[in-house]
GUFIPA-644349 format. One line per field, with one value per residue (C-alpha): residue in one letter; y, z, x. Coordinates in nm, 4 decimals. Example, Ala and Ser with C-alpha at 12.3 -4.5 7.8 and 13.67 -1.06 7.14 Angstrom:
// GUFIPA-644349
aa	c(A:S)
v	c(-0.4500:-0.1060)
w	c(0.7800:0.7140)
u	c(1.2300:1.3670)
This chain:
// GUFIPA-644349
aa	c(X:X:X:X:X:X:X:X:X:X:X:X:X:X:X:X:X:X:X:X:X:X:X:X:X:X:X:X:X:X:X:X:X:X:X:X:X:X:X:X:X:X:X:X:X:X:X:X:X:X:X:X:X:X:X:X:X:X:X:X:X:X:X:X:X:X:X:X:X:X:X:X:X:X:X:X:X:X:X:X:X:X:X:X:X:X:X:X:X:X:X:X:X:X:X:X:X:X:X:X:X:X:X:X:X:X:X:X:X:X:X:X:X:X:X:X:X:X:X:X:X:X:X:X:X:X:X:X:X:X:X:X:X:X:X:X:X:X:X:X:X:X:X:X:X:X:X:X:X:X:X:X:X:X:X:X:X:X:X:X:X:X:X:X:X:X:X:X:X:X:X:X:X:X:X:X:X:X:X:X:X:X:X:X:X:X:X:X:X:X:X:X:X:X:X:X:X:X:X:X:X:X:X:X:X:X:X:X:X:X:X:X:X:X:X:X:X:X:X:X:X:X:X:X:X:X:X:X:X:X:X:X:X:X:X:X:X:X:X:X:X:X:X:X:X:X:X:X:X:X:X:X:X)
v	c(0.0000:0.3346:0.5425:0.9069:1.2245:1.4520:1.8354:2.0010:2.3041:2.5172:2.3471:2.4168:2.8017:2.8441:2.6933:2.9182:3.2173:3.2093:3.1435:3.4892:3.6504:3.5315:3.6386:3.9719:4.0288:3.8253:4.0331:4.3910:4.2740:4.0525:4.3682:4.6001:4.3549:4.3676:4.7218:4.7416:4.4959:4.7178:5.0161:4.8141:4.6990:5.0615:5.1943:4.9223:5.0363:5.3909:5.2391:5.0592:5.3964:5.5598:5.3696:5.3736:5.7373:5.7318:5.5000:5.7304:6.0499:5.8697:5.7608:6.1620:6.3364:6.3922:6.5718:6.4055:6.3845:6.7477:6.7029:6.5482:6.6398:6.6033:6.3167:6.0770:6.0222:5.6362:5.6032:5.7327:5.4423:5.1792:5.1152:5.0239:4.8910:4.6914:4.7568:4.6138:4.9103:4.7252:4.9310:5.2833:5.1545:5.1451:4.7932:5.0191:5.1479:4.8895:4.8932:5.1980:5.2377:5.3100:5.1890:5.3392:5.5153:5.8450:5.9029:6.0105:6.1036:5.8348:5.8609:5.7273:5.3790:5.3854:5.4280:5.7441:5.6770:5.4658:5.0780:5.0437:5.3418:5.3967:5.4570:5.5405:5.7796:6.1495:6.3230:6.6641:6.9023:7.1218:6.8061:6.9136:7.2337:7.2738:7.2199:7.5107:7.3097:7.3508:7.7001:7.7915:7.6425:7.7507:8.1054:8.3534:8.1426:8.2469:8.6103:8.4790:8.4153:8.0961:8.1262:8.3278:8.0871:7.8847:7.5354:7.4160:7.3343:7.0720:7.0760:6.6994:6.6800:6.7712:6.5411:6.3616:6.1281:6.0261:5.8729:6.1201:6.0750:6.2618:6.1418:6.4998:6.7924:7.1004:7.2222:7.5810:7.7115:7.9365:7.5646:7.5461:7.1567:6.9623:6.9585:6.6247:6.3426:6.3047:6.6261:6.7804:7.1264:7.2274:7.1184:7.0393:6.8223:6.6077:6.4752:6.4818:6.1477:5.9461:5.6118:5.5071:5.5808:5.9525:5.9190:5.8946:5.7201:5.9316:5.9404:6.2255:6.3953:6.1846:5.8521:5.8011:5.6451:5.7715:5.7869:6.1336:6.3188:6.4539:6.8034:6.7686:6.8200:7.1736:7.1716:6.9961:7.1585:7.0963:7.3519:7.6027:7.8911:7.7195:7.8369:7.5690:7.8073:7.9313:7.9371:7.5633:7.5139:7.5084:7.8000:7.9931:7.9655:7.7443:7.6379:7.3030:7.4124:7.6104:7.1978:7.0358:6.8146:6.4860:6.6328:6.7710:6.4098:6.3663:6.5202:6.8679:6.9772)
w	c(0.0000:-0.0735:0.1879:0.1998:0.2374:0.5632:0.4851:0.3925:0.5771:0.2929:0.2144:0.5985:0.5996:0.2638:0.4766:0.7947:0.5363:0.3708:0.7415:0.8386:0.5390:0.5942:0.9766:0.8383:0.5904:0.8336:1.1658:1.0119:0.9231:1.2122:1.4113:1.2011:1.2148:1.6497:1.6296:1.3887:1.6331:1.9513:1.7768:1.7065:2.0250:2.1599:1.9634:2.0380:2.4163:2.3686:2.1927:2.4844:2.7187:2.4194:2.5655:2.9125:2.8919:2.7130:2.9773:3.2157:3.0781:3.0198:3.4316:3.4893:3.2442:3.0144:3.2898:3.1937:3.4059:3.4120:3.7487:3.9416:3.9784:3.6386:3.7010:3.8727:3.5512:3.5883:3.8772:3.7323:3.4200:3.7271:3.7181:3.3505:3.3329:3.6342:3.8386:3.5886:3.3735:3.0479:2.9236:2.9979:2.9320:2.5427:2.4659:2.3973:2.7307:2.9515:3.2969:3.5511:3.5411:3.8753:4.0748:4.4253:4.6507:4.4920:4.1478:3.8433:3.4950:3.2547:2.9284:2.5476:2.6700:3.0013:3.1931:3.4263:3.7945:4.0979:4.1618:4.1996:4.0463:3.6658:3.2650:2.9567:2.8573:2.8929:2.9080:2.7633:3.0075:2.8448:2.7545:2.7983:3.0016:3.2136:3.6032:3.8458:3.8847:3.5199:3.4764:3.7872:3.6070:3.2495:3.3846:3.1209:2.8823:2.5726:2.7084:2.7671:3.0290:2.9894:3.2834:3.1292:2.7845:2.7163:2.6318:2.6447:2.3025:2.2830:1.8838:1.7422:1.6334:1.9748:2.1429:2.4881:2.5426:2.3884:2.4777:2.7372:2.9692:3.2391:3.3372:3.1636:2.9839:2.8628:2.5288:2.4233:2.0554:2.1994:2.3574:2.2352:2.1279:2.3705:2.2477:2.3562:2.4140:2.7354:2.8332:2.9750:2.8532:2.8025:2.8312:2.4377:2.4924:2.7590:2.4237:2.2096:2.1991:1.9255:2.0728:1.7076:1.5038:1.4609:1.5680:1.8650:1.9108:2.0180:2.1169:1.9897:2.1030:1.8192:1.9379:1.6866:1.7465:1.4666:1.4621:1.5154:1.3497:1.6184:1.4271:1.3717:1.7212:1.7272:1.4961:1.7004:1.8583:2.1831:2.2549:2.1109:2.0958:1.9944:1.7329:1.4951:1.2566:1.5382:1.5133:1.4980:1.1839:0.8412:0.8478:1.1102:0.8943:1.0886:0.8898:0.9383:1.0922:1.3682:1.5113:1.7609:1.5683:1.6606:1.5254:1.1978:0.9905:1.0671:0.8442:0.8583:0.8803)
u	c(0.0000:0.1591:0.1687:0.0309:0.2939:0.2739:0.2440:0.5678:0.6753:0.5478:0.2321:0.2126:0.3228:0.0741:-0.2185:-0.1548:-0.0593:-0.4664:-0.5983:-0.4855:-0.5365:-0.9035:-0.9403:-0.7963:-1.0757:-1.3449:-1.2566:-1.3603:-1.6980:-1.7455:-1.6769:-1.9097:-2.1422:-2.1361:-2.1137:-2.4523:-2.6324:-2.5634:-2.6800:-2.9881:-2.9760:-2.9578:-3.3038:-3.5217:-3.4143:-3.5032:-3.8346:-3.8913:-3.8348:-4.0862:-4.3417:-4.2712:-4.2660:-4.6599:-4.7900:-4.6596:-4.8334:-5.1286:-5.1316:-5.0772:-5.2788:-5.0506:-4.8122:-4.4638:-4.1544:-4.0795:-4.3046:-4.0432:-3.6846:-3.5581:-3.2735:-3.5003:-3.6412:-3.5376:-3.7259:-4.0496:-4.0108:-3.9418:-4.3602:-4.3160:-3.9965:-3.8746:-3.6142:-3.3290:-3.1225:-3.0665:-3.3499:-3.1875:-2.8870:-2.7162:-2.5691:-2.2257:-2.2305:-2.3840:-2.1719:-2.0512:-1.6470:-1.5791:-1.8916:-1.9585:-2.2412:-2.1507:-2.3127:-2.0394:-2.0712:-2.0177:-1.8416:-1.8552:-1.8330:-1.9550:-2.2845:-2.3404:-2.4850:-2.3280:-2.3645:-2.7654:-2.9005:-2.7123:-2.8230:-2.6194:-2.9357:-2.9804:-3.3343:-3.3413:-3.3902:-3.6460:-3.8780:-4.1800:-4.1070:-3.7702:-3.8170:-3.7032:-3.3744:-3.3262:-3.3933:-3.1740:-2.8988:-2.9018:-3.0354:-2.8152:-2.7453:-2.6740:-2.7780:-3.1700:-3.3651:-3.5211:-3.7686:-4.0278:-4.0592:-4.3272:-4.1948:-4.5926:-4.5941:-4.2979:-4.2163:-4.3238:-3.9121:-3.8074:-3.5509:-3.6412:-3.3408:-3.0272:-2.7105:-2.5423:-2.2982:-2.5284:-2.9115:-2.9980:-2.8759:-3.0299:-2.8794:-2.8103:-2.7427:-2.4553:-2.2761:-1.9309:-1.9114:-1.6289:-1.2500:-1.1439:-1.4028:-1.5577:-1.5352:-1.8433:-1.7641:-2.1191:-2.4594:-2.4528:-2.1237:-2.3044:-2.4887:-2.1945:-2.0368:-1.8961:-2.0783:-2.2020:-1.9378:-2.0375:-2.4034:-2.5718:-2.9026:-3.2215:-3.6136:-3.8102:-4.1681:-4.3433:-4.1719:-3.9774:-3.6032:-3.3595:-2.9451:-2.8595:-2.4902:-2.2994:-2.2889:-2.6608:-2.6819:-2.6959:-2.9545:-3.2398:-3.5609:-3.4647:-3.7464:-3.9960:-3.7521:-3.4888:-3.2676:-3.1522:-2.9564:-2.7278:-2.3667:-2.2481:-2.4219:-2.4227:-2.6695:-2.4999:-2.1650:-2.0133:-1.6224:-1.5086:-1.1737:-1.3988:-1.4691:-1.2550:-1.0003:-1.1739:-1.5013:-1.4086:-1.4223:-1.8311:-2.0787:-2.1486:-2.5338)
């Protein structure tokens, strides 16, 4: 019987040669692929909040959390939603870095809040009206006083939550956007992280759950008298070179 030849060393070195060459061309998409599912992942949790947030209108007479202190939003969804955070928390930003009984801000990756109480979502502050809290702290803003606005009339387009690295922010035109990630500069830059490649995921007033530019931002209703042609936009002249250096690559709105 004639007997079969082992692998040479280069038959060898040619196999292990096309199995890297595949994992090289496999890995990217395997990873874009992950990526894609978490951002998935991260709308149908802000759907889920979409409806939490209607039930509890509906139990108040339309009265939404604005009657409460504006960060214990989570704990008005709790009836709704359990006491578990997956759904306030993006699937890119699922864990607290430095849990402890004092509650931090999180960052691109990580969730905001201390061991028991924590999210990865922020609630704009002006949704439907801003609290006391809120107006006491954006008071001269931009040169305005907010306190005497009527933010009845929430616009239909209006954001309500998005990935944030704080339970809430509330947005001015005038906010310069952060120079280095992660950095809370402003109450715009709260919003402004590159979790999705560029995007971050968001709820609006109608319910609907879209991918939002980081740019684009600035161009949101975050309220009535908002001004979506102010100066970090295409309409307000913004220049590319005027971003931060880590900004300047996304699309420009």
């Amino acid at each position: 019987m004639r007997k079969r030849s082992a692998f040479t060393l280069i038959e060898l070195l040619v196999v292990i040669a096309v199995i890297v060459l595949l994992m090289a061309v496999l890995l990217p998409a395997l990873q874009r692929a992950k990526k894609h599912a978490r951002t998935v992942g991260c709308q149908m949790n802000l759907k889920q909040c979409s409806t939490a947030f209607s039930l509890d209108a509906a139990d108040h007479e339309g009265a939404f959390v604005a009657r409460s202190i504006i960060y214990d939003w989570p704990k008005l969804m709790q009836p709704y939603q359990g006491d578990s955070s997956d759904p306030r928390c993006c699937p890119m930003a699922t864990k607290v870095t430095d849990p402890g009984p004092q509650a931090k801000l999180g960052s691109t990756y990580s969730a905001w809040g201390k061991l028991d109480f924590y999210g990865s979502y922020g609630l704009n502050g002006w949704f439907p009206r801003p609290t006391k809290e809120v107006i006491d702290a954006v008071k001269g803003v931009g040169g305005k006083d907010y306190s005497d606005t009527d933010f009845t009339r929430f616009p239909a387009n209006g954001p309500v939550l998005l990935d944030c690295i704080g339970s809430w922010s509330a947005p001015d035109a005038n906010d310069m956007p952060p120079q280095q990630e992660d950095v809370a500069a402003s109450f715009m830059a709260y919003f402004c992280i590159n979790r999705h490649g560029g995007f971050v995921n968001g709820l609006f007033r109608d319910w609907s759950v879209r991918k939002v530019g980081l740019k684009e931002l600035w161009t949101l209703k975050w309220h009535r008298e908002y001004d979506t042609a102010g100066p970090w936009t295409r309409a307000g002249e913004v220049e590319p070179e005027d971003w931060p250096q880590w900004m300047r690559s996304f699309k420009e709105y």
